[in-house]
C-alpha positions in Angstrom: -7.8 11.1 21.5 -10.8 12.5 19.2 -11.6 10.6 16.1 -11.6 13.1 13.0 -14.7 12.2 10.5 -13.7 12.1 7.0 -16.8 11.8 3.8 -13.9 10.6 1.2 -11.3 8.8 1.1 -9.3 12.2 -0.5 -10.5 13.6 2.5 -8.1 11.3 4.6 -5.4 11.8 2.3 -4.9 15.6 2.0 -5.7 15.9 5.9 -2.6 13.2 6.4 0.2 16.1 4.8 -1.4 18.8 6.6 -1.2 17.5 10.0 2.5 16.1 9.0 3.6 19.6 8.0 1.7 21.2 11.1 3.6 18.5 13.7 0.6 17.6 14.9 0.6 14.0 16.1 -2.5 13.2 17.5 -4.2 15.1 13.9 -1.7 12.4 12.3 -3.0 9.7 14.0 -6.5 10.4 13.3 -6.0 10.1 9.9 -5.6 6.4 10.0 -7.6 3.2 10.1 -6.5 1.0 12.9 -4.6 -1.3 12.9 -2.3 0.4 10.3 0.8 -0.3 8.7 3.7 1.2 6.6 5.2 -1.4 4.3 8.3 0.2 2.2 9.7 -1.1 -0.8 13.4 -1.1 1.0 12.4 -3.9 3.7 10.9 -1.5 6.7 7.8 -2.2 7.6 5.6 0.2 10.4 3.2 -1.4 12.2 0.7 0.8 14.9 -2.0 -1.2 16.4 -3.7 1.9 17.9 -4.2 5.9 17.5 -2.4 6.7 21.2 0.8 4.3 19.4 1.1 6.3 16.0 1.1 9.7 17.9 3.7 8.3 20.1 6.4 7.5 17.9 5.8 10.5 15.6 9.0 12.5 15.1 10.0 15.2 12.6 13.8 15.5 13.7 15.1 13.1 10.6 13.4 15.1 8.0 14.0 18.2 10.0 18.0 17.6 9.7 17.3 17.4 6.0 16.5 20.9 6.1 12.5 19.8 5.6 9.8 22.5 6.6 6.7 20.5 4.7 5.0 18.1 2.7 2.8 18.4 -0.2 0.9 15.4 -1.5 0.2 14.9 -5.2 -3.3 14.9 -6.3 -4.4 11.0 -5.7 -5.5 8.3 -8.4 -8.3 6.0 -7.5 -7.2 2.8 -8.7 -10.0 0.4 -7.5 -12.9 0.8 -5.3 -15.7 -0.4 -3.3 -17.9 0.4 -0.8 -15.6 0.5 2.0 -11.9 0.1 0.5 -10.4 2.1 -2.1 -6.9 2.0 -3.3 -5.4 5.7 -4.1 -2.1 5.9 -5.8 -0.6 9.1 -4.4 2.7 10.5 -3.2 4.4 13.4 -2.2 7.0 16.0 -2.5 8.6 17.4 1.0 10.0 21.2 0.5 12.8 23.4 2.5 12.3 26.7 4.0 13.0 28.2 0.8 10.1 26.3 -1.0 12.4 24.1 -3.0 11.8 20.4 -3.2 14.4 17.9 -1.6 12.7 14.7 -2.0 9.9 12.8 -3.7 8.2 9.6 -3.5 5.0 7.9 -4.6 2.9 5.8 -2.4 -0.4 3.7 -2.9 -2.6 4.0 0.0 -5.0 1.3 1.2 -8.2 3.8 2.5 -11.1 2.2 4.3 -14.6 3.0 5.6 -14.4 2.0 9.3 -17.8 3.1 11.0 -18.9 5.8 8.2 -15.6 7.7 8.0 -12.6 7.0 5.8 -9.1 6.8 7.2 -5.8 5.6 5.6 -5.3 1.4 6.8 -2.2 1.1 4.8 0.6 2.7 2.8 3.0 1.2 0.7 6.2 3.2 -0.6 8.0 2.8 -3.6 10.7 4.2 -1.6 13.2 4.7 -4.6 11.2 7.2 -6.9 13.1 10.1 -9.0 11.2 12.7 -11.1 11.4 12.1 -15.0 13.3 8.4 -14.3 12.3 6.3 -16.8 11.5 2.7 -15.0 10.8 -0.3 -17.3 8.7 -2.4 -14.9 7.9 -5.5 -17.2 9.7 -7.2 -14.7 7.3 -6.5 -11.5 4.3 -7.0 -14.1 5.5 -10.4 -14.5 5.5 -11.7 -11.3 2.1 -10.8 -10.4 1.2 -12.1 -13.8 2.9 -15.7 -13.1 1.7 -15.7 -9.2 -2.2 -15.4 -10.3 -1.3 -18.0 -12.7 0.2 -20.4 -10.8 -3.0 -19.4 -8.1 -5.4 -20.3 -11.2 -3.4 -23.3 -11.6 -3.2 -24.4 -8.0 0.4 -24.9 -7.9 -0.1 -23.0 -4.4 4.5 -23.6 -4.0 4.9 -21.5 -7.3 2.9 -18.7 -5.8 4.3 -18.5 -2.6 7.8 -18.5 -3.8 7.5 -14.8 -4.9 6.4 -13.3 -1.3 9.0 -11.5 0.6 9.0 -12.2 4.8 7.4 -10.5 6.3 4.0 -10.7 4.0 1.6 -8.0 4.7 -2.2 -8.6 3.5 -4.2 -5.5 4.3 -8.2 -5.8 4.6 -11.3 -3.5 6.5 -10.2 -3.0 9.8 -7.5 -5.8 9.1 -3.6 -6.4 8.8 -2.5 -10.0 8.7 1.4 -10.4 8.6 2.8 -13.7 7.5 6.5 -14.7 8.7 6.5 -18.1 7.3 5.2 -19.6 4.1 3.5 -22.2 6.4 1.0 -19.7 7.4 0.8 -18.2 3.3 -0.3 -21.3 2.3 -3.3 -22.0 3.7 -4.5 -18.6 2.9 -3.9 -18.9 -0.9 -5.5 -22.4 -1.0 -8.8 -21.2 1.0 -11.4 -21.6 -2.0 -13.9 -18.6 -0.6 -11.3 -15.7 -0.7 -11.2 -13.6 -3.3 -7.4 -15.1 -4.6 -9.9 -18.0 -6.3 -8.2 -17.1 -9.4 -10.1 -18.0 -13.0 -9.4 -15.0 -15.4 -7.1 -12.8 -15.3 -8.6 -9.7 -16.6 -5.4 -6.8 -16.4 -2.0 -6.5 -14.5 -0.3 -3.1 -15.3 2.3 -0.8 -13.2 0.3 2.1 -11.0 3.5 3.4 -9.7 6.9 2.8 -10.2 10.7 3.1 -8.6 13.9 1.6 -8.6 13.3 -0.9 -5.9 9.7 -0.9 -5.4 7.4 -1.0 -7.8 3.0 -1.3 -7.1 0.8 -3.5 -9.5 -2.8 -3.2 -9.8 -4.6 -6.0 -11.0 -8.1 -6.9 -11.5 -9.3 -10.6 -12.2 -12.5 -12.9 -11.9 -13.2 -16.2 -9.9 -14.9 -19.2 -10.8 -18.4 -17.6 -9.9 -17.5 -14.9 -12.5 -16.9 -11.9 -9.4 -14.3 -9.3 -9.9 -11.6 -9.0 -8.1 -9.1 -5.3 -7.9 -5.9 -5.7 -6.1 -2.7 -3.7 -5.2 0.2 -5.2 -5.0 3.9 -3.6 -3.4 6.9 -5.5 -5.8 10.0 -4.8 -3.8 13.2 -5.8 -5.4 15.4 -8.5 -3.1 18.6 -9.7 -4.4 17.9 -8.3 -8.1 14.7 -10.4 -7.9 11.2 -9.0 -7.4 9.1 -9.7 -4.8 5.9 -9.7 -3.6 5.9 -7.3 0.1 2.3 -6.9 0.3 -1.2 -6.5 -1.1 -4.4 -5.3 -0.6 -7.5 -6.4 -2.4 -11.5 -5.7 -3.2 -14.9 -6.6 -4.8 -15.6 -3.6 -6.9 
């Protein structure tokens, strides 16, 4: 299967709903950094450890029964970025044969530079979005707030208790899934990653939904470094949790 070059990460991202609307798997695939992953606000997550695996579990007959005939992606955000990841909050509307829209949703996908081209690592769904629903997210806000807190503080048992199992953690070329909180914890307490939390800088809502909600936040480390980071909120037993993040040195 051919690798597909892409300049920007935008690039990757408008490629990824023309080669879903064409049907064309292996294009699909090619969109993607490897290993990639799907993590949705309602529980699923989609994991494809290779291009040849992605193209081989492609299938159109669910939407198709809807009476889908395409997708149309928004026009992306960049919410963070660095030399080789940058965080776009996106989405997309999927439209019948008689051009009418049947379903939206907005996604933040995790883009990376893998070898000079840009490809889509992760995606993570709101999964519960409806055009012109008003969604007070104060909520969500507040647990990112209170985990990078409790990180500051090094009450490491605070933080973990708002991760949802499975824990995704995308990076470069990278996804790390955590079943147990006995594997979380030594990640948080490592003092060279970038979750060395000193100052936190911002914490707002990028996207929002019912049951899934993405915060960005940015903050600073002991050594003074900035830090961006998305995180997917999904809501568990009327309780928000943290499904995954992805984070970057500006």
């Amino acid at each position: 299967m051919s690798k597909m070059t892409f300049a920007a990460p935008e690039d990757a991202y408008f490629e990824f709903f023309r080669a879903d609307s064409a049907k064309d798997a292996h294009a699909w695939a090619a969109v993607m950094s490897y290993p990639h992953v799907r993590v949705s606000a309602t529980g699923r997550i989609a994991y494809y450890e290779t291009p040849a695996e992605y193209a081989a579990r492609a299938s159109w007959a669910g939407r198709e029964a809807t009476g889908w005939v395409r997708s149309r992606g928004i026009d992306p955000v960049r919410l963070h970025e660095s030399d080789d990841t940058v965080h776009l909050a996106g989405g997309w509307t999927r439209y019948n044969a008689a051009d009418q829209p049947i379903l939206r949703n907005r996604v933040t996908y995790v883009t990376t530079r893998i070898h000079g081209s840009w490809g889509i690592q992760a995606r993570f769904g709101t999964d519960s979005f409806t055009a012109g629903e008003q969604i007070d997210a104060t909520a969500a806000i507040g647990v990112v707030e209170q985990h990078l807190q409790d990180v500051a503080a090094g009450d490491l048992r605070a933080a973990a208790d708002v991760f949802s199992l499975p824990l995704v953690e995308v990076g470069v070329g990278r996804v790390d899934r955590y079943s147990s909180l006995a594997e979380v914890h030594p990640r948080l307490a490592a003092p060279s990653q970038p979750l060395d939390v000193v100052d936190v800088r911002s914490v707002r809502a990028a996207q929002a939904g019912r049951d899934g909600v993405v915060v960005a936040a940015t903050w600073a480390d002991a050594a003074g470094r900035s830090t961006a980071a998305v995180f997917l909120l999904a809501r568990r037993d009327d309780r928000w949790r943290i499904a995954g993040f992805s984070k970057l040195r500006p």
